[in-house]
Each structure stands twice: as structure tokens, then as C-alpha cells.
C-alpha positions in Angstrom: 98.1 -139.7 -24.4 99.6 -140.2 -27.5 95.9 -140.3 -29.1 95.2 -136.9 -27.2 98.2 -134.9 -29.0 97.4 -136.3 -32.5 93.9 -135.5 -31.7 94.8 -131.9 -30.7 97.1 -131.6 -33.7 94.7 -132.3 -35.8 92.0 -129.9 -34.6 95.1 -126.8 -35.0 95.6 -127.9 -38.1 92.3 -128.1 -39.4 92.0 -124.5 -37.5 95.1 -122.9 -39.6 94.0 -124.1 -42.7 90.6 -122.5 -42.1 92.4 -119.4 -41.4 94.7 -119.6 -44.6 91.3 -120.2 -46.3 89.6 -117.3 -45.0 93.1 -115.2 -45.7 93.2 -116.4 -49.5 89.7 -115.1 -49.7 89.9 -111.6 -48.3 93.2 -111.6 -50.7 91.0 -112.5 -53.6 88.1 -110.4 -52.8 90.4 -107.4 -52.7 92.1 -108.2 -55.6 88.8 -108.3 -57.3 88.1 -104.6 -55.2 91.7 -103.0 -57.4 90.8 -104.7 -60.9 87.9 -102.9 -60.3 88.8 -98.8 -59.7 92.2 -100.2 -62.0 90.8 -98.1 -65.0 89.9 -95.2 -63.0 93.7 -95.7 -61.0 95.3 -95.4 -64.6 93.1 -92.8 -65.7 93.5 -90.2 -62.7 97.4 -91.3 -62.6 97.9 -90.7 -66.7 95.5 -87.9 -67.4 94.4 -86.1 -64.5 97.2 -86.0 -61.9 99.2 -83.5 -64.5 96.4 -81.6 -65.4 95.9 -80.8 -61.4 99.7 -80.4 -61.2 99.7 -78.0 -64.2 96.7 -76.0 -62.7 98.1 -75.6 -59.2 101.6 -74.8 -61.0 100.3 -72.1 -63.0 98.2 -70.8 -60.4 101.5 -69.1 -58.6 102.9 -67.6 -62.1 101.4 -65.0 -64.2 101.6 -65.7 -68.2 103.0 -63.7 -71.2 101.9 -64.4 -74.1 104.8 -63.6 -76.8 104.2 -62.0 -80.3 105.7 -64.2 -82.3 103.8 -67.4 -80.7 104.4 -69.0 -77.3 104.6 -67.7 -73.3 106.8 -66.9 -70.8 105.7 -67.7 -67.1 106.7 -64.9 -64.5 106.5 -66.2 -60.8 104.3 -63.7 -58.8 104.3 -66.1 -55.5 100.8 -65.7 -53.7 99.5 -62.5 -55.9 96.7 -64.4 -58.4 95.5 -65.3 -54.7 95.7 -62.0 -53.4 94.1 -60.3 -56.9 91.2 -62.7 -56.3 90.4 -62.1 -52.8 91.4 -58.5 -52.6 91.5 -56.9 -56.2 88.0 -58.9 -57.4 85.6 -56.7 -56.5 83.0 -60.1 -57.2 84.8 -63.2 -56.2 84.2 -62.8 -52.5 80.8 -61.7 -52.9 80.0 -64.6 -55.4 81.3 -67.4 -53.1 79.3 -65.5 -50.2 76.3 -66.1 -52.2 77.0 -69.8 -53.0 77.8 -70.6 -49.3 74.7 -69.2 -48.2 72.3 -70.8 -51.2 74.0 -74.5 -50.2 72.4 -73.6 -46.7 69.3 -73.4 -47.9 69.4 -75.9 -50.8 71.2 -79.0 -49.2 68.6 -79.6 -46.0 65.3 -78.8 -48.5 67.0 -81.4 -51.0 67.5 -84.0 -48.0 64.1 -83.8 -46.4 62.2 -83.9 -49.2 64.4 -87.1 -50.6 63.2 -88.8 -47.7 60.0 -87.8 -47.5 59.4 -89.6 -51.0 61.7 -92.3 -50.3 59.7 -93.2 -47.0 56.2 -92.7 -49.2 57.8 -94.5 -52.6 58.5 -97.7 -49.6 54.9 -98.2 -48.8 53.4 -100.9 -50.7 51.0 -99.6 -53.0 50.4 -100.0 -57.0 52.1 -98.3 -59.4 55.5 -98.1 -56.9 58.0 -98.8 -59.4 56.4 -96.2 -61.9 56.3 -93.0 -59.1 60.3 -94.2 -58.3 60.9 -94.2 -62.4 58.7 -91.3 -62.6 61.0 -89.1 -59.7 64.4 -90.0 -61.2 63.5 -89.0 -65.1 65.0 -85.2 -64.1 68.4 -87.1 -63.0 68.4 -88.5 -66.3 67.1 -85.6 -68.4 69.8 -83.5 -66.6 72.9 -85.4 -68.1 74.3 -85.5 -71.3 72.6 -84.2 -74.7 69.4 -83.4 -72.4 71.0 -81.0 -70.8 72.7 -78.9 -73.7 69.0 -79.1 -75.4 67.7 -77.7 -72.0 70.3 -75.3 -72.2 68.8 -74.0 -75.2 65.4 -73.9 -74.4 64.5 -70.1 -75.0 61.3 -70.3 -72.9 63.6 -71.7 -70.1 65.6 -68.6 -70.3 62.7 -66.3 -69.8 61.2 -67.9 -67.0 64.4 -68.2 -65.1 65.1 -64.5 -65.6 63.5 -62.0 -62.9 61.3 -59.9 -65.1 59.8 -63.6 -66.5 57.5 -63.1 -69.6 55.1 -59.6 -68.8 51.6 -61.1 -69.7 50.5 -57.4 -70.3 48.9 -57.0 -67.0 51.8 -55.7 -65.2 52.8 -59.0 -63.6 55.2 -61.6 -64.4 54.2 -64.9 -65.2 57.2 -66.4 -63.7 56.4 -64.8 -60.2 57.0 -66.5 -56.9 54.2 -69.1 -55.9 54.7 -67.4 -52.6 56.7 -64.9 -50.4 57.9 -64.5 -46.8 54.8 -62.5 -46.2 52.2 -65.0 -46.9 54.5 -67.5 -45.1 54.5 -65.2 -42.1 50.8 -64.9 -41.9 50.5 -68.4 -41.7 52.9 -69.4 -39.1 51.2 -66.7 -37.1 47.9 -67.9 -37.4 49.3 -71.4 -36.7 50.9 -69.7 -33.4 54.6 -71.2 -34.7 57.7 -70.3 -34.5 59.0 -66.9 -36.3 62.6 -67.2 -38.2 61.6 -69.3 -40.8 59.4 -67.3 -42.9 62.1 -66.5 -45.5 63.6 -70.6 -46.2 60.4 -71.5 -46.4 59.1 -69.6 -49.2 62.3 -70.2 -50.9 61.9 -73.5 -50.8 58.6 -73.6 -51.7 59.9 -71.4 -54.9 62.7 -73.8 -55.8 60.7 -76.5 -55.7 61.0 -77.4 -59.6 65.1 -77.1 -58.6 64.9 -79.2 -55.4 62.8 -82.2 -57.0 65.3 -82.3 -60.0 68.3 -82.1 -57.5 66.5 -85.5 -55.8 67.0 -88.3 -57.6 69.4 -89.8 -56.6 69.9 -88.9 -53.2 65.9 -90.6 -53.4 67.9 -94.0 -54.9 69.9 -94.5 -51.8 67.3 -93.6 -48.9 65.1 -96.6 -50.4 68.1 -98.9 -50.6 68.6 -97.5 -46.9 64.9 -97.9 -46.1 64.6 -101.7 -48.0 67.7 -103.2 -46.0 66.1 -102.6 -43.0 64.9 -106.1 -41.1 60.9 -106.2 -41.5 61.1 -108.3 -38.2 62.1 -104.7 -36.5 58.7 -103.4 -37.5 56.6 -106.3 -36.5 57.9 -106.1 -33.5 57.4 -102.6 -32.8 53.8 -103.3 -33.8 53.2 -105.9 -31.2 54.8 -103.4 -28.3 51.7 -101.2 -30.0 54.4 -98.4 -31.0 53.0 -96.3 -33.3 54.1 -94.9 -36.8 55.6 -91.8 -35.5 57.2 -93.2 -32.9 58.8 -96.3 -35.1 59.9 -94.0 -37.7 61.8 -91.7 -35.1 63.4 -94.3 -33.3 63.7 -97.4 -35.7 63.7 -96.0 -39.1 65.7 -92.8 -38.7 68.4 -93.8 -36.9 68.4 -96.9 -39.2 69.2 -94.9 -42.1 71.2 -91.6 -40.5 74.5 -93.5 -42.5 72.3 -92.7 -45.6 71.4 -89.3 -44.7 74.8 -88.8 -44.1 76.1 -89.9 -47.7 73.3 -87.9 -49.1 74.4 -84.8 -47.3 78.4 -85.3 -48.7 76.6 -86.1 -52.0 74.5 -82.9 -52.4 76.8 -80.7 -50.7 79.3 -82.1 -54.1 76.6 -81.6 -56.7 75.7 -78.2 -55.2 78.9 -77.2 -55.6 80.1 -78.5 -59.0 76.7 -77.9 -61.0 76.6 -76.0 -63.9 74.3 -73.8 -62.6 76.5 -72.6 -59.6 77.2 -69.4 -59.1 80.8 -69.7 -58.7 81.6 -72.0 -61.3 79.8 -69.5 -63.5 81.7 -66.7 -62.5 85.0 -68.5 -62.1 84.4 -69.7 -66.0 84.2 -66.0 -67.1 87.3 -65.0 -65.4 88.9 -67.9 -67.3 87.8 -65.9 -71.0 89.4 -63.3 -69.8 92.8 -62.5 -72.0 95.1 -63.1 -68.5 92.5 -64.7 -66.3 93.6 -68.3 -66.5 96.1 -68.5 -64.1 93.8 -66.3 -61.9 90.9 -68.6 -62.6 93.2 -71.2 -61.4 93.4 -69.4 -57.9 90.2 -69.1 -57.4 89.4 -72.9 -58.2 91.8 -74.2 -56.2 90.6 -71.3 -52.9 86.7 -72.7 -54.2 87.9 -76.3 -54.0 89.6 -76.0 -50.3 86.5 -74.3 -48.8 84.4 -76.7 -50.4 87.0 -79.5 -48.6 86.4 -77.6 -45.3 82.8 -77.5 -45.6 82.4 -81.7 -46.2 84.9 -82.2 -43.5 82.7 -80.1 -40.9 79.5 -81.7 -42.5 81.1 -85.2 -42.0 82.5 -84.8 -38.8 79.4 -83.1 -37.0 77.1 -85.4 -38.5 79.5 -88.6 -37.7 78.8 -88.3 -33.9 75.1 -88.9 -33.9 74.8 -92.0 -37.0 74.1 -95.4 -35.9 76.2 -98.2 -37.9 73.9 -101.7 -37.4 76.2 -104.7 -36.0 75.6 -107.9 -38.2 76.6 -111.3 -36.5 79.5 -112.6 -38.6 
């Protein structure tokens, strides 16, 4: 008997100690996790928490600048809100338009990022040149690239409406195609009607929607690569086909992808340079008194954009599939 408890002592031991082990490592690993975001942590807490502070502050008090040098700060509760949703003639419209352009940007961007990702996964030659190839615009749109693109007078013309006249009455920046020629073709094809106007936009912004790609491409092929190849050979020995494997092996494989991609683009839409309402909400800042208006409407800009990822996240939540891995 006396055996049996040592025996059984021995055995709890061995099974705390395994647990203390397994304790110290988590503690390690996420000690490891805060050194690591520690410069961001210090960053956000030193230099950007009072700048957001400041900004919101300011946002409720309307400035005077003095003669001599120096403002005063008036309080004026809720009215920079109230000037920019009732007094702006523009603001409302502006952020209309920018809500409705994400709807058609951010499911164009996602399809067609998977559609290449799924294609760039295929073995074939040359696959690490086409994936090189499809991110250049990610890097060509950051940093000094972009202020030279900025620049670029011939840019300018074609992104303007009346493009460059080529003396024959048309524009050489016209669209590849319009609604009409789209609506033709679904009704020749005998499919559905409603679509004809996203589709030619699309097709128009297609120079926009491939450099908007890149990296949304990136993490669909990590998605696509960390997927078992044991799943696929044996969907191929049940003699499922490629449709039917990609619909109900690969897609629900990688819906937590398509869900970060869709948080992802919805943030890049709304924080490019190129938006609409950061444009606008820029100018109001050059203004003599529009800071502290500006100051409303980017905070109102940032809370609907909030709203907007929280619906996108919580709607698309409910239908991703998270894999189980044996521990």
C-alpha cells in the first residue's frame, strides 16, 4: 500500500510540474507577444493618445485667433457637429458618395483577390514572378512613389472626365464600357437584370481595383497554402470535382481570410488618399476657422466607419468556419 501512494504521488507530481512547465511557457510566450507591440504601446501612449485627446477637445470649442498672437477657445457644445451636418451644404453629400463607392469597391476588390490568389496557387512556372508581379502597385503606392505619381501630369488628365480630346470629339480616357453594352449582354445571355450598372464600373476601375489588391492577394494564398493537401486528395478519390471542392473545401476553408480582407479593405477604402471624404474633410481644415470643424467631421467620419466594420464583422462572423487543430 505504502508503494501504491508513493507511486501515485509521484505520478501528481510529475503531473504539476508539467503544468507549471506548460504555465512558465504561455507566461514567456506572452511576454515575448508585449515586448513585441512595446514600441507601438509607448508610441500611441506618448504621441498619439494627446493628439486624439486634443482633436476631440477642440472639436466641441470654436477658436479665436488674437491679434497680437495666440487663441482663445469659446465652448459651442455640439454646434461644429451641427454646422457640419446641417450648415455644410457638402459634407452629407460627400460621405453619401463615399458610403456608396465602398459598396461597390470593397466586394470587386475581394473577388478579384481571390480569384488570382486561387490561380497564383496552381502550380505552374513562373509562380513566384506573377505573385511579385501583382503586388509591385502595393509597393509603387507607398512612400516617394506615390508623391511622384502624384505628380504625374498625364495621370491628372486621364483621371479627369473630359480626358485628353484626341481631336475627333472623343476622349481618350473614355470608359472601356457602359451599362448599356453590359445590359445587352446579360440579355442575350438570358441573366439577371440589376447588375448592369456595378458591372461596368467595375470593369472601369479595374486599373484601381488591381492596385487596391495586393495585399488582400498576400493573405488569401497564406489562407489557400495552409490548407491540408490530404483534404484535396481525398476529395479526389470520392471523384468530387473542382467546383464542387472549391465551394465546399476551399471556401469555407478560407472565409476567416475573406473576412480579414473585408475589415482590411473596408480600412484602406476609407483612409486612402484618394477618398472623397478625406479630400474634402482636408479642405475644410485650410479653411481660416475650419479646424475645429474639420475635427467634427473626422471624428462623425471615424464613428460611421466604426459602425460600418462592426456590421461587416458581425454579419460575416456567423457563416466563417475556424478549423479545429488537435493540441
Amino acid at each position: 500500500m505504502t508503494s501504491e501512494v508513493k507511486l501515485k504521488n509521484t505520478v501528481s507530481n510529475k503531473g504539476a510540474s508539467k503544468k507549471r512547465r506548460h504555465a512558465s511557457l504561455d507566461k514567456r510566450k506572452a511576454r515575448a507577444g508585449w515586448l513585441f507591440v512595446l514600441p507601438f504601446v509607448v508610441g500611441f501612449l506618448i504621441i498619439y493618445l494627446p493628439v486624439i485627446f486634443d482633436s476631440i477637445r477642440l472639436s466641441f470649442f470654436h477658436i479665436k485667433v488674437l491679434p497680437g498672437g495666440g487663441y482663445t477657445l469659446d465652448p459651442v457644445g455640439w454646434g461644429n457637429y451641427k454646422e457640419a451636418l446641417f450648415v455644410d451644404p457638402d459634407y452629407v453629400q460627400t460621405l453619401l458618395t463615399g458610403i456608396r463607392q465602398l459598396i461597390f469597391d470593397i466586394p470587386a476588390i475581394i473577388m478579384f483577390s481571390l480569384f488570382m490568389a486561387v490561380l497564383l496557387n496552381q502550380k505552374m512556372a513562373g509562380r513566384a514572378v506573377f505573385r511579385a508581379i501583382f503586388f509591385v502597385p502595393v509597393i509603387l503606392a507607398t512612400g516617394i512613389m506615390a508623391s511622384i505619381d502624384s505628380q504625374n501630369i498625364l495621370s491628372e488628365y486621364m483621371e479627369e472626365e473630359e480626358g485628353i480630346n484626341t481631336g475627333t470629339g472623343q476622349s481618350a480616357a473614355a470608359e472601356i464600357v457602359t451599362a448599356m453594352d453590359i445590359s445587352n449582354l446579360f440579355r442575350n445571355m438570358r441573366f439577371f437584370s440589376g447588375m448592369e450598372e456595378y458591372v461596368a464600373t467595375a470593369i472601369n476601375n479595374i486599373y484601381d481595383i488591381v492596385n487596391r489588391s495586393g495585399v488582400q492577394m498576400l493573405i488569401f494564398l497564406a489562407g489557400l497554402q495552409s490548407i491540408d493537401p490530404k483534404i484535396y486528395e481525398s476529395c479526389q478519390i470520392d471523384g468530387a470535382t473542382s467546383w464542387e471542392t472549391f465551394w465546399k473545401i476551399t471556401f469555407p476553408m478560407i472565409s476567416p481570410m475573406i473576412l480579414v480582407n473585408a475589415v482590411y479593405t473596408i480600412i484602406d477604402s476609407f483612409t486612402a488618399g484618394s477618398n472623397q471624404v478625406m479630400q474634402f474633410i482636408s479642405r475644410v481644415y485650410q479653411r481660416p476657422d475650419g479646424n475645429v470643424v474639420s475635427a467634427a467631421m473626422s471624428w462623425m467620419y471615424f464613428l460611421i466607419v466604426m459602425l460600418i466594420i462592426a456590421a461587416v464583422a458581425g454579419l460575416m462572423s456567423a457563416y466563417v468556419f475556424y478549423q479545429r487543430r488537435d493540441t
